[in-house]
N, CA, C and O atoms as CSV, one atom per row, in Angstrom:
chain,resi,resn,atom,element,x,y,z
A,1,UNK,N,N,102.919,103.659,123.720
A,1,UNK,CA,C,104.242,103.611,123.164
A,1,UNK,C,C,104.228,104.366,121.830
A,1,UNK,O,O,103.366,104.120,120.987
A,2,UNK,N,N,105.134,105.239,121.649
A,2,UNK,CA,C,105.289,106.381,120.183
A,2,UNK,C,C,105.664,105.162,119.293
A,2,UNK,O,O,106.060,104.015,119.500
A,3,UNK,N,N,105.379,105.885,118.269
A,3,UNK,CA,C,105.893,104.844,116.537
A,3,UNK,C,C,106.554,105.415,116.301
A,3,UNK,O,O,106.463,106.613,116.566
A,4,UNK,N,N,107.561,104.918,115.692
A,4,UNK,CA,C,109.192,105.487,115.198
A,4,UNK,C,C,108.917,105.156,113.873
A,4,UNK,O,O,108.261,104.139,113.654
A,5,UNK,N,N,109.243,105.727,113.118
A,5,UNK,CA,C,109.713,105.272,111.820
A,5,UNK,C,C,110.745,105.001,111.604
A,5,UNK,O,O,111.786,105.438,112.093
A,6,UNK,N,N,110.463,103.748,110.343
A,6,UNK,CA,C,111.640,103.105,109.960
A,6,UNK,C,C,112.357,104.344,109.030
A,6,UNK,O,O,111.907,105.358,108.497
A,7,UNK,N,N,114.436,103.394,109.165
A,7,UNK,CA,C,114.578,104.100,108.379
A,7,UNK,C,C,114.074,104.285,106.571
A,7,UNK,O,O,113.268,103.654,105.888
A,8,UNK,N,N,114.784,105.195,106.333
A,8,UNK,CA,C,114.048,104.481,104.423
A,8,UNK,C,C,114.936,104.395,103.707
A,8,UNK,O,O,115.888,105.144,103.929
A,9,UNK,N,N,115.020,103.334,102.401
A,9,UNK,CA,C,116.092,102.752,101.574
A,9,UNK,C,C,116.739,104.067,101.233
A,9,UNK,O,O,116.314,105.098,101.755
A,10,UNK,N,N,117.807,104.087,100.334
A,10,UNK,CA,C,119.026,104.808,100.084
A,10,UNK,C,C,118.564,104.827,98.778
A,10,UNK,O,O,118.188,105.764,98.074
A,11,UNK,N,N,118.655,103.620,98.570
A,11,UNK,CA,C,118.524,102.949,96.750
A,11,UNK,C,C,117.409,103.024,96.156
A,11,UNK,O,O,116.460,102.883,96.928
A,12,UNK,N,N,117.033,103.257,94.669
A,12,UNK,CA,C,115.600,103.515,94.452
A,12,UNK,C,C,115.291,101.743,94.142
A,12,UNK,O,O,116.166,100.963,93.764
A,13,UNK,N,N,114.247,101.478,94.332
A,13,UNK,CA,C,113.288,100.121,94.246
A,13,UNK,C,C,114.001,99.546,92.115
A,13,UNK,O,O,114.295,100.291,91.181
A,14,UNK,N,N,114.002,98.388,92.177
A,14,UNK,CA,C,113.977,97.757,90.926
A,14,UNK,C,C,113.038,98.485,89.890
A,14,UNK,O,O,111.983,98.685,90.490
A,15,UNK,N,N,112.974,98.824,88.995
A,15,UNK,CA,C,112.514,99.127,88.013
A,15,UNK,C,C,112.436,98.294,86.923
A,15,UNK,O,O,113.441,97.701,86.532
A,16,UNK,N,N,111.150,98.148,86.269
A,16,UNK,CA,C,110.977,96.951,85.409
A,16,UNK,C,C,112.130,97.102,84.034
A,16,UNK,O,O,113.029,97.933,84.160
A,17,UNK,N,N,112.067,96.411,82.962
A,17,UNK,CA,C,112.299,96.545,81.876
A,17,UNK,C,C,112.092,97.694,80.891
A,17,UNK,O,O,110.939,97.999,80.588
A,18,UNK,N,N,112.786,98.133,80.544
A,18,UNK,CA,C,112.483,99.841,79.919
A,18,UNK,C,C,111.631,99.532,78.760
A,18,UNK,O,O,111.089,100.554,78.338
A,19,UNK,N,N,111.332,98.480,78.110
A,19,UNK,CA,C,110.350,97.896,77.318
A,19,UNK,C,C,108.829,97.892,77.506
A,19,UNK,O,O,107.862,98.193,76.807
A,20,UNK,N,N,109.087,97.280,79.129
A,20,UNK,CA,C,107.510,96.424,79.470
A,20,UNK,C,C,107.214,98.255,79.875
A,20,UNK,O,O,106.116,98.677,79.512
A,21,UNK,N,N,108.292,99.408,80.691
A,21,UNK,CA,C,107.677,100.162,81.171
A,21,UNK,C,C,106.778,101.025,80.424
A,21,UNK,O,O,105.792,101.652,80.811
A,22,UNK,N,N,107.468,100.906,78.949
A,22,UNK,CA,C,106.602,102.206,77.875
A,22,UNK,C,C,105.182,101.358,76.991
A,22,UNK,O,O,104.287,101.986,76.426
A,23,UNK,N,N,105.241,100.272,77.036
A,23,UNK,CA,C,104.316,99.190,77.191
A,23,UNK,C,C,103.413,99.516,78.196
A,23,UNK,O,O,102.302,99.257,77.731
A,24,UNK,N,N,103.271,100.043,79.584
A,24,UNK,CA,C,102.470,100.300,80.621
A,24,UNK,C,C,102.011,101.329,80.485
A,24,UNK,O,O,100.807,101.518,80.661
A,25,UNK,N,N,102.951,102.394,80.092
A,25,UNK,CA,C,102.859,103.765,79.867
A,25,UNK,C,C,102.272,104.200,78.838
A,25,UNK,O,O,101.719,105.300,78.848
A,26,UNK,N,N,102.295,103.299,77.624
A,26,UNK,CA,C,101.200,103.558,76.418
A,26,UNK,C,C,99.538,103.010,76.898
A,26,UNK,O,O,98.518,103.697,76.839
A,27,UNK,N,N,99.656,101.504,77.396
A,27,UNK,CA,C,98.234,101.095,77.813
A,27,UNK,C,C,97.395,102.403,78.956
A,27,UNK,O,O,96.165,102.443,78.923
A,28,UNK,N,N,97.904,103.060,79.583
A,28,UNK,CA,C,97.346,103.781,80.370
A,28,UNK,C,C,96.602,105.252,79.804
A,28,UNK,O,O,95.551,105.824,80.090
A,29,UNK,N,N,97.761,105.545,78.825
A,29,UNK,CA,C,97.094,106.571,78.009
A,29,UNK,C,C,96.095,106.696,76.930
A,29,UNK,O,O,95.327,107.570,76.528
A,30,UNK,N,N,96.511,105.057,76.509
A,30,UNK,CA,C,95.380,104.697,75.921
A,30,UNK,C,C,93.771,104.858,76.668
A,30,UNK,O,O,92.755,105.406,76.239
A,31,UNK,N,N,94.115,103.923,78.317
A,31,UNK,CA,C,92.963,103.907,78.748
A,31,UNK,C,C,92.052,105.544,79.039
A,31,UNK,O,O,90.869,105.690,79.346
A,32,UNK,N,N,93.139,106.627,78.799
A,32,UNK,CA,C,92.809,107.793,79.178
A,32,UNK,C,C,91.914,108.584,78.101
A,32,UNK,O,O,91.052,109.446,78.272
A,33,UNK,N,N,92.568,107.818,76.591
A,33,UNK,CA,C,91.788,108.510,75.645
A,33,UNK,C,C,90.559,107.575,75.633
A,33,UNK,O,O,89.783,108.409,75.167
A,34,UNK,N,N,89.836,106.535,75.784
A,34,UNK,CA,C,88.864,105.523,75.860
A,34,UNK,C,C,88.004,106.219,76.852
A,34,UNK,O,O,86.865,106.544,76.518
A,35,UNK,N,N,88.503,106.503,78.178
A,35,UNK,CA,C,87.620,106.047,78.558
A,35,UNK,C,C,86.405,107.560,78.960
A,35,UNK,O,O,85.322,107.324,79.496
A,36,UNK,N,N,86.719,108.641,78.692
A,36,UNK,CA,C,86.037,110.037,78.800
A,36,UNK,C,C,84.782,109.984,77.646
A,36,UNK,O,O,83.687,110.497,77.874
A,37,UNK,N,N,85.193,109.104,76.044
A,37,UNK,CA,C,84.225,109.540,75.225
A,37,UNK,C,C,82.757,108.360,75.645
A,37,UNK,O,O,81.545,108.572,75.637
A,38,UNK,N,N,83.845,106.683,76.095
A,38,UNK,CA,C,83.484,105.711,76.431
A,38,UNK,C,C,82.216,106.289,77.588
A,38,UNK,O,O,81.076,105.986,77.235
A,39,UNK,N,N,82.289,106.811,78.462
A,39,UNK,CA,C,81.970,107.341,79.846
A,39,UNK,C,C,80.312,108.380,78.930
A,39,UNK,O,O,79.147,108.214,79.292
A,40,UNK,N,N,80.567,108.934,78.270
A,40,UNK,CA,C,79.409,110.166,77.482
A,40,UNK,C,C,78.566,109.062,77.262
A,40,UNK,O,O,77.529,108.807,77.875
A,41,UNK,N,N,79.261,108.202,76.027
A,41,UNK,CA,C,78.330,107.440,75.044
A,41,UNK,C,C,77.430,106.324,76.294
A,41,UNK,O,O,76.308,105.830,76.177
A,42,UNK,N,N,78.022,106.249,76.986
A,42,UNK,CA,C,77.008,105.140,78.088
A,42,UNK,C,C,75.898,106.076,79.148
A,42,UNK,O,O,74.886,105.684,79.728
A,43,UNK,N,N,76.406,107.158,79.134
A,43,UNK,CA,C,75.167,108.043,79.976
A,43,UNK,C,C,74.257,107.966,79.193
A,43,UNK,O,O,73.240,107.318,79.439
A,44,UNK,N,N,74.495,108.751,77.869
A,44,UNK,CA,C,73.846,109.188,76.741
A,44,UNK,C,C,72.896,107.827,76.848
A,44,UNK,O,O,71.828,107.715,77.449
A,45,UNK,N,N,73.544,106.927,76.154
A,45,UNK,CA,C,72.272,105.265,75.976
A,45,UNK,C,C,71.663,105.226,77.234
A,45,UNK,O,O,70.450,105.105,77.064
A,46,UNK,N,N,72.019,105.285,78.682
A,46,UNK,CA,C,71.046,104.835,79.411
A,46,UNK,C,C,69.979,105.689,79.920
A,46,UNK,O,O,68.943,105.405,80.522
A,47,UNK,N,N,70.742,107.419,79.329
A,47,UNK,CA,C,69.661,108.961,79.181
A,47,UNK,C,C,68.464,108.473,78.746
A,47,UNK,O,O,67.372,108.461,79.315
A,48,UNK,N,N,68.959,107.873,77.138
A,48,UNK,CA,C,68.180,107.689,76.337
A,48,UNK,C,C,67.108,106.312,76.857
A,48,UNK,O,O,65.920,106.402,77.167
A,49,UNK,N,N,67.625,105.561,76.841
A,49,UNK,CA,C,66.755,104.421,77.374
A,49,UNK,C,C,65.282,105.031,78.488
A,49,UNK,O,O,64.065,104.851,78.452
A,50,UNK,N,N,66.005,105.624,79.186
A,50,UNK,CA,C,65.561,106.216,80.172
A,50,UNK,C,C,64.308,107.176,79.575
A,50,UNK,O,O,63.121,107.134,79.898
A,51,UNK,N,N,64.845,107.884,78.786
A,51,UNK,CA,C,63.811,108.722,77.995
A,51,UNK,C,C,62.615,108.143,77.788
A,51,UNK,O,O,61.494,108.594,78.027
A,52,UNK,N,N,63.061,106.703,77.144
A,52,UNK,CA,C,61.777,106.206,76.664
A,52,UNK,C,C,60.987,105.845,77.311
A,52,UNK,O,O,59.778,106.080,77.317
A,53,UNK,N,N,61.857,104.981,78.174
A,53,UNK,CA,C,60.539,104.418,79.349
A,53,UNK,C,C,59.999,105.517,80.194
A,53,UNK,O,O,59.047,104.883,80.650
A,54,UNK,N,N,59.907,106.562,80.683
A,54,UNK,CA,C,59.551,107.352,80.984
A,54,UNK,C,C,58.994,108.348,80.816
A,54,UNK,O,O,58.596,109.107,81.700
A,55,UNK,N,N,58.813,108.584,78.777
A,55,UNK,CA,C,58.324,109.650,77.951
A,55,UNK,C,C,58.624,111.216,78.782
A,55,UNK,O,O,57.928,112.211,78.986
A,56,UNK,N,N,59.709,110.913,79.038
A,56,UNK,CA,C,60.525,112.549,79.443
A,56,UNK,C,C,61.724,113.120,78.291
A,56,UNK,O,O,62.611,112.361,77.903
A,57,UNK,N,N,61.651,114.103,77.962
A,57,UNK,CA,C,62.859,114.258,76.912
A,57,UNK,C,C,63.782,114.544,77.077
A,57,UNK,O,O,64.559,114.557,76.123
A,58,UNK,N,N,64.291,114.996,78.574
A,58,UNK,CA,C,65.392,115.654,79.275
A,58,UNK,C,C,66.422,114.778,79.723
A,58,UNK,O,O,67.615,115.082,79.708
A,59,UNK,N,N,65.788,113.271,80.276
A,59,UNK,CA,C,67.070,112.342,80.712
A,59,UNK,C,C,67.645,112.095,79.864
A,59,UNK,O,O,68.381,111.215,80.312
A,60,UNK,N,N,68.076,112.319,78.112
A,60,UNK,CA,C,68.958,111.757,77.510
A,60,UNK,C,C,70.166,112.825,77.651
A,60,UNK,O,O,71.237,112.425,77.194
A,61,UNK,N,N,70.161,113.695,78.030
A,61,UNK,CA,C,70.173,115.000,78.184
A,61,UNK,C,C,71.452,114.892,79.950
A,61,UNK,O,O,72.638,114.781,80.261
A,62,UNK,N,N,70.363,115.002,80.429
A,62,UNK,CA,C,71.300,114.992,81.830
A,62,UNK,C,C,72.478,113.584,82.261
A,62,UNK,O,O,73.466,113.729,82.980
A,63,UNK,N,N,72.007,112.163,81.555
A,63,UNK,CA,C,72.428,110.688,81.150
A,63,UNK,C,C,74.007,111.515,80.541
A,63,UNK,O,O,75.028,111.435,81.223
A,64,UNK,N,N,73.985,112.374,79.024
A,64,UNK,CA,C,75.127,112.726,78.641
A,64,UNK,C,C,75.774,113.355,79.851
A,64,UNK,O,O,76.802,112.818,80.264
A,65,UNK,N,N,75.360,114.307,80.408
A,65,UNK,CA,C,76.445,115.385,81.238
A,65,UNK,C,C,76.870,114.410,82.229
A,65,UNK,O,O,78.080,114.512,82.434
A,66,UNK,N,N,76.369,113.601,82.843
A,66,UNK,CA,C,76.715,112.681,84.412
A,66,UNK,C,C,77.646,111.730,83.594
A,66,UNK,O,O,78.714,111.526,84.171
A,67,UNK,N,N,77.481,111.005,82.214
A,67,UNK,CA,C,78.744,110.226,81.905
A,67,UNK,C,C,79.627,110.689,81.876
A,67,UNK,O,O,80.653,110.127,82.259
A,68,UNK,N,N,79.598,112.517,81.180
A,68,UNK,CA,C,81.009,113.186,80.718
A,68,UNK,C,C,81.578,113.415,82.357
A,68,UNK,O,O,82.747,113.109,82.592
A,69,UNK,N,N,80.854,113.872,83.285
A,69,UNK,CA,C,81.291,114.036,84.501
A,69,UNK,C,C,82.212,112.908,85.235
A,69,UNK,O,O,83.264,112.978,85.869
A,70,UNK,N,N,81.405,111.910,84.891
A,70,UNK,CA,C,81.588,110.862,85.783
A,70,UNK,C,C,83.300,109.823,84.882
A,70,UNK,O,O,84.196,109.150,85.392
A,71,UNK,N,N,83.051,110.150,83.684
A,71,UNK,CA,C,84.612,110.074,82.912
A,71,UNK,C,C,85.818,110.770,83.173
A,71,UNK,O,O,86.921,110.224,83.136
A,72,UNK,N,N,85.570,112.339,83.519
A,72,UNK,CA,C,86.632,112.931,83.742
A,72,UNK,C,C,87.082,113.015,85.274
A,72,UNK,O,O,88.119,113.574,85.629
A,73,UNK,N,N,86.241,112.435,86.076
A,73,UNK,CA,C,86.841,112.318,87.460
A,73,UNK,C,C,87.459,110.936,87.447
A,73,UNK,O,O,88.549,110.887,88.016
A,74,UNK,N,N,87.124,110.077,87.056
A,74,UNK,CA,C,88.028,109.352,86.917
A,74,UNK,C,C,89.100,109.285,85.787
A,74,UNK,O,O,89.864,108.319,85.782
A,75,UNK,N,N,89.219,110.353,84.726
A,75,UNK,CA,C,90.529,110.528,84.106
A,75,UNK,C,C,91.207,111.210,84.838
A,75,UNK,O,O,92.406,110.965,84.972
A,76,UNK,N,N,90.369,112.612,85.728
A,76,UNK,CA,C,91.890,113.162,86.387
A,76,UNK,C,C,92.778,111.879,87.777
A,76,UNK,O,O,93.933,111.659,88.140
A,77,UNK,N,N,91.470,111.380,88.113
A,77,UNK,CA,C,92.172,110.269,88.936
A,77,UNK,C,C,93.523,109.332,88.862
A,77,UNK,O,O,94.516,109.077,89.544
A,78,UNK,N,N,92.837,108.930,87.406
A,78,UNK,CA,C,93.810,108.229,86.484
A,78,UNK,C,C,95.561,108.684,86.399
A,78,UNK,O,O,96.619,108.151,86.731
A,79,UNK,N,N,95.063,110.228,85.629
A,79,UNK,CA,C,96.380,110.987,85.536
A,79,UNK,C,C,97.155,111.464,87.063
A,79,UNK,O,O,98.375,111.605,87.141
A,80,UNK,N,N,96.143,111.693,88.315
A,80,UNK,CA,C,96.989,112.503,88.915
A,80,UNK,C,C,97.776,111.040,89.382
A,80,UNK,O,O,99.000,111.160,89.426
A,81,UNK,N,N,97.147,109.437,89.798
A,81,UNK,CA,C,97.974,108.058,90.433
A,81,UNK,C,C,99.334,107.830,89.135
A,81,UNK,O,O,100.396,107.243,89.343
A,82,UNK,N,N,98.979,108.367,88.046
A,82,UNK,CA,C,99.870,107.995,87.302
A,82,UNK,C,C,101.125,109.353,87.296
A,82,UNK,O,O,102.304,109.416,86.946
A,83,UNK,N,N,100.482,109.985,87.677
A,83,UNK,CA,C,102.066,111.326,87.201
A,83,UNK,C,C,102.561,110.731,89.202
A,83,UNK,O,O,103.482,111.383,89.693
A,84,UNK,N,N,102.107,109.925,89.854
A,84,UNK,CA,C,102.565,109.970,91.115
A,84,UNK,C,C,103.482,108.726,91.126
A,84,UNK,O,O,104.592,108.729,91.659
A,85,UNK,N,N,102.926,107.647,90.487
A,85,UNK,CA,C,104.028,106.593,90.472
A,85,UNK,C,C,104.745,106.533,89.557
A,85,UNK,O,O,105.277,105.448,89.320
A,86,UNK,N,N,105.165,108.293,88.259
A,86,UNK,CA,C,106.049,108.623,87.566
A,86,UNK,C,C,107.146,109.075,88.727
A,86,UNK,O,O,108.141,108.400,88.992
A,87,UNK,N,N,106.857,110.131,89.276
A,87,UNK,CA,C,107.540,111.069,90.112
A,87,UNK,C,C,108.122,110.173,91.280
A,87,UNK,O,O,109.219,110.283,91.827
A,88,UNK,N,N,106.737,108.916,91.616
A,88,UNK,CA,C,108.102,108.353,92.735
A,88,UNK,C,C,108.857,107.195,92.073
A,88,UNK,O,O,109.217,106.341,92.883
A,89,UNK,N,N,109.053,107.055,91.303
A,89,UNK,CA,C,110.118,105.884,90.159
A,89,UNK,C,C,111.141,107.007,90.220
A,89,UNK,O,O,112.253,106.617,90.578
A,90,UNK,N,N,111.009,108.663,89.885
A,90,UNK,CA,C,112.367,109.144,89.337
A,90,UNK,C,C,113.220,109.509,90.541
A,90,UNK,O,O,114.448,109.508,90.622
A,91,UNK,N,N,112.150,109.879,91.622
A,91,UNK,CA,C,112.625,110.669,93.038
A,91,UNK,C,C,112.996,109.427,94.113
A,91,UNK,O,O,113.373,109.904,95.183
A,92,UNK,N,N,112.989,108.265,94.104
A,92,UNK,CA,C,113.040,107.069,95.352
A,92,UNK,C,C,114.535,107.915,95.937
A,92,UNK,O,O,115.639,108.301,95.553
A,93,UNK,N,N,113.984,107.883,96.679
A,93,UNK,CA,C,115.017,107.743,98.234
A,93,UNK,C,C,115.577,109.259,98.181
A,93,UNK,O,O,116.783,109.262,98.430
A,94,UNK,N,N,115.170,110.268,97.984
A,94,UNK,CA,C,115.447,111.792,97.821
A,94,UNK,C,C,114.935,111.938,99.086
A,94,UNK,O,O,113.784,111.635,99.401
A,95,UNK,N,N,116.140,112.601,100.143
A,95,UNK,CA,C,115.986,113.287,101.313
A,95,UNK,C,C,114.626,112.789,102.089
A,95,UNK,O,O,113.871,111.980,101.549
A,96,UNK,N,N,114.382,113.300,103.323
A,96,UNK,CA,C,113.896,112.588,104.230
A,96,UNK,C,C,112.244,111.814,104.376
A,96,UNK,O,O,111.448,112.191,103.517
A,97,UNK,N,N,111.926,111.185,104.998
A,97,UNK,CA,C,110.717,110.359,104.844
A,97,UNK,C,C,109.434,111.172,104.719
A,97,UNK,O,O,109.738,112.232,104.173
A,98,UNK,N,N,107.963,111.126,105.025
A,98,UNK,CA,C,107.421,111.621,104.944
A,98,UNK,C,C,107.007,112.340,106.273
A,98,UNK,O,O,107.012,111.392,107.058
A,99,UNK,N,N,106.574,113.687,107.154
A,99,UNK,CA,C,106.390,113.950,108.500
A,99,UNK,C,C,107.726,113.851,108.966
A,99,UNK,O,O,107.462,113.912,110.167
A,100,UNK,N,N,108.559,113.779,108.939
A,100,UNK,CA,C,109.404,114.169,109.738
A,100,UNK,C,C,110.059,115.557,109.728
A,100,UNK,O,O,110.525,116.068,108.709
A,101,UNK,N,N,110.058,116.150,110.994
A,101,UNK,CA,C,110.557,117.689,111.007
A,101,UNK,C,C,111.825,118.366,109.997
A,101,UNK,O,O,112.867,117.714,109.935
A,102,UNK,N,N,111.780,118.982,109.624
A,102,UNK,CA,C,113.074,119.864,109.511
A,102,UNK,C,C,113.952,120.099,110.478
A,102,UNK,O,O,113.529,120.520,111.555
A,103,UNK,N,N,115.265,119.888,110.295
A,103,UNK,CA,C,116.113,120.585,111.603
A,103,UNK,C,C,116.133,122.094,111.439
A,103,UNK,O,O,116.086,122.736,110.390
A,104,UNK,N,N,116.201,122.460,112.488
A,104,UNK,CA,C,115.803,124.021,112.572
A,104,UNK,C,C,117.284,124.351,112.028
A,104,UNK,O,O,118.043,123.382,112.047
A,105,UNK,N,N,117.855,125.655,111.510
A,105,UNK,CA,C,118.561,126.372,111.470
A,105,UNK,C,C,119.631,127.260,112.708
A,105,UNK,O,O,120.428,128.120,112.332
């Protein structure tokens, strides 16, 4: 049996309090500036840790680059879920669902 899709609302969804929203919207950017330098400084210490117990001089070294790495994939993550549940707050219910054809011309 095919799946139909439902239809989809008209109306865009409730939107919180224009208060609590820039309240959400500051905590997030916050978390954006935190968490890239946050992300270095913890490779770096466990590089370093690492260094020692191991008397190698290079893991404090590669510890930095894998935190900075491992920070900015999850900042672009961050930014691209957040510019997405910007865009669908402003766009709700704009023309047709997702997969469904175009009428031809």
């Amino acid at each position: 049996m095919p799946f139909t899709r439902p239809i989809p609302d008209r109306k865009p969804p409730a939107k919180t309090s224009g208060g609590m929203a820039a309240v959400i919207q500051a905590e997030t950017l916050m978390q954006i500036a935190f968490v890239l330098p946050s992300a270095a400084v913890i490779g770096w210490l466990l590089g370093a840790w690492a260094d020692s117990r191991f008397h190698q001089s290079w893991i404090g070294l590669a510890g930095l680059v894998f935190g900075f790495i491992a920070g900015m994939v999850y900042v672009i993550k961050l930014a691209l879920s957040t510019e997405k549940n910007t865009r669908a707050d402003t766009k709700a219910g704009d023309g047709p669902g997702k997969g469904t054809p175009n009428p031809k011309p």
